[in-house]
C-alpha positions as CSV (number, residue, x, y, z in Angstrom):
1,X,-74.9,167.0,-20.6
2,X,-73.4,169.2,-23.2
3,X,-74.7,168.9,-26.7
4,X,-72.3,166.4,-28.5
5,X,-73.5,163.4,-30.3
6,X,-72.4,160.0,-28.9
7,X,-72.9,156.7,-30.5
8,X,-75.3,155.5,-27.7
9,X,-77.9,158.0,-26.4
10,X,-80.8,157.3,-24.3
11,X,-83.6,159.1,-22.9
12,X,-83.6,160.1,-19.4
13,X,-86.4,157.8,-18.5
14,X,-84.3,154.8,-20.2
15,X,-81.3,156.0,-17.9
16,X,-83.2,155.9,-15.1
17,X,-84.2,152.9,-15.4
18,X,-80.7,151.0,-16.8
19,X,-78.5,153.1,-13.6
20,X,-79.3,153.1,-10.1
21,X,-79.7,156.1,-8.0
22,X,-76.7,156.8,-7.2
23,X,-74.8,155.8,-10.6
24,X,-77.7,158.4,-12.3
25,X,-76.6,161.2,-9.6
26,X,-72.8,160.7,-11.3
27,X,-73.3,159.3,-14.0
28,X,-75.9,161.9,-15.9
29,X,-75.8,164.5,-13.1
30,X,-71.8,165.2,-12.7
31,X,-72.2,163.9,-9.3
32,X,-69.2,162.2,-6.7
33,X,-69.4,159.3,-5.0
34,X,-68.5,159.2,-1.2
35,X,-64.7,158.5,-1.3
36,X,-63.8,154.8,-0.1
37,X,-67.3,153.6,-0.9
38,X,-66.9,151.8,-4.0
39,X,-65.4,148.1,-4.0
40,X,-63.8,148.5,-7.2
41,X,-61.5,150.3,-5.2
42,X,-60.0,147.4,-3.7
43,X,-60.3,145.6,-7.1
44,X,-56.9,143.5,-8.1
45,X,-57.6,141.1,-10.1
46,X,-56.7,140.8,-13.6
47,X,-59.2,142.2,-16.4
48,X,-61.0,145.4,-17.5
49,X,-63.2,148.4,-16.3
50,X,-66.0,148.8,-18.0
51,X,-68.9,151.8,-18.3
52,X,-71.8,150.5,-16.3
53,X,-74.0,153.1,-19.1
54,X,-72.9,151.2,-22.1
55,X,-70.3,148.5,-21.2
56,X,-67.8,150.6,-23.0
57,X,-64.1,149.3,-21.7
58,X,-62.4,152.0,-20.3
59,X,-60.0,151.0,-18.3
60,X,-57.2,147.5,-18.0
61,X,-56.8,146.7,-14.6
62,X,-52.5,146.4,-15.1
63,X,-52.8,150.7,-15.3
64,X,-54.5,151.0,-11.5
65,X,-53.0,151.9,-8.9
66,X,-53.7,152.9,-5.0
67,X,-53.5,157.1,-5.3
68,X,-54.5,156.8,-1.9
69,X,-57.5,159.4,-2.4
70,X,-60.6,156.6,-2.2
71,X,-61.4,156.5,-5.9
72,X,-60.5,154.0,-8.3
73,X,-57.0,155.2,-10.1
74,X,-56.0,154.1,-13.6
75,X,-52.9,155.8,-15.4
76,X,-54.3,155.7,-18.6
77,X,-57.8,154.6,-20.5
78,X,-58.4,152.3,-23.2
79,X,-57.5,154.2,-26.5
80,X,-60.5,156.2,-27.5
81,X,-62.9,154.9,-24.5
82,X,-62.5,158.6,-23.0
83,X,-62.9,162.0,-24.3
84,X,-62.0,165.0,-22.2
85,X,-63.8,168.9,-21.1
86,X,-62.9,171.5,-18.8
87,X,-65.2,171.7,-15.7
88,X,-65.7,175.1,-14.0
89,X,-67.7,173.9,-11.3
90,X,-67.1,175.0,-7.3
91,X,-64.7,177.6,-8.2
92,X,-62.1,175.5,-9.5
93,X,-60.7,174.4,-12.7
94,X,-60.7,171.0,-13.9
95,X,-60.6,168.1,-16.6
96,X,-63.5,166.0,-16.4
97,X,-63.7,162.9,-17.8
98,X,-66.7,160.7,-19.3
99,X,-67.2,158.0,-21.6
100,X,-66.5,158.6,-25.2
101,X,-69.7,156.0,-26.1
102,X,-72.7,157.1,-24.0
103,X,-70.9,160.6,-22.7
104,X,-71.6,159.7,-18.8
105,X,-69.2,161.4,-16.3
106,X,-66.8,159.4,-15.0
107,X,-64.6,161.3,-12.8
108,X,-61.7,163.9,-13.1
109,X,-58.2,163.6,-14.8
110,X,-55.1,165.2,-12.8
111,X,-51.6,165.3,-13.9
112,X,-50.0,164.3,-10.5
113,X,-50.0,160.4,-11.2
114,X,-47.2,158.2,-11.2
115,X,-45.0,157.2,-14.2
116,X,-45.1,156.6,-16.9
117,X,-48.0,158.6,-17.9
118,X,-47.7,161.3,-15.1
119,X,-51.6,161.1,-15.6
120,X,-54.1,160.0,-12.4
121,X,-57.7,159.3,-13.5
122,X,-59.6,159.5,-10.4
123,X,-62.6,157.6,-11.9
124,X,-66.1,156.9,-9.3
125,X,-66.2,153.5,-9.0
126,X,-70.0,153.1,-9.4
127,X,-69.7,154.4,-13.2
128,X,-67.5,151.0,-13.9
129,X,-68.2,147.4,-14.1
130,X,-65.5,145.0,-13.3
131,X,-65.2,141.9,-15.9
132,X,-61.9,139.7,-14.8
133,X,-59.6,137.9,-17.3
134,X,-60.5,134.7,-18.2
């Protein structure tokens, strides 16, 4: 993790033991989940995407959409939930995106969504929980 100061912080013993295996590998280690392995991907109900680190909302469910790539898609996040660095890893050029409360990884912002934001966040579905509207 880089060396910015979120609001929650824990040790990596205390993640390891809040996040499963595979949510630490993404989560804390800027890892990717396998694509069409998450059933938040097939989420439609009404209600809100939350960080599984700190139960941050991130994400309404009215701003996802099937992009077709087999991650969860949202056009835009919850006002201040996400903050915003340039990955360099495997010889490409990126945004990443994590959680502006705990600073987990949640994915990758591209600029080839649809309307009206133009913006795809291409979020791994084991970094969110899913609450529905009540």
């Amino acid at each position: 993790m880089d060396t910015h100061a979120y609001p929650v912080t824990r040790t990596d013993a205390e993640w390891r033991t809040r996040l499963t295996p595979e949510q630490y590998a993404v989560m804390r280690g800027h890892g990717t989940e396998r694509p069409g392995s998450c059933a938040l991907l097939y989420e439609k109900r009404a209600g809100t995407f939350s960080c599984v680190g700190c139960d941050q909302p991130l994400f309404e469910s009215k701003l996802k959409f099937e992009s077709g790539t087999g991650w969860p898609s949202f056009n835009d996040p919850v006002p201040g939930s996400v903050e915003t660095t340039t990955d360099r890893s495997y010889g490409m050029v990126r945004t990443e995106c994590h959680c502006a409360r705990c600073g987990s990884h949640l994915g990758h912002v591209f600029e080839d969504g649809p309307p009206p934001t133009g913006l795809r966040y291409c979020i791994n579905g084991v970094a969110l929980k899913f609450e529905p509207a009540a």
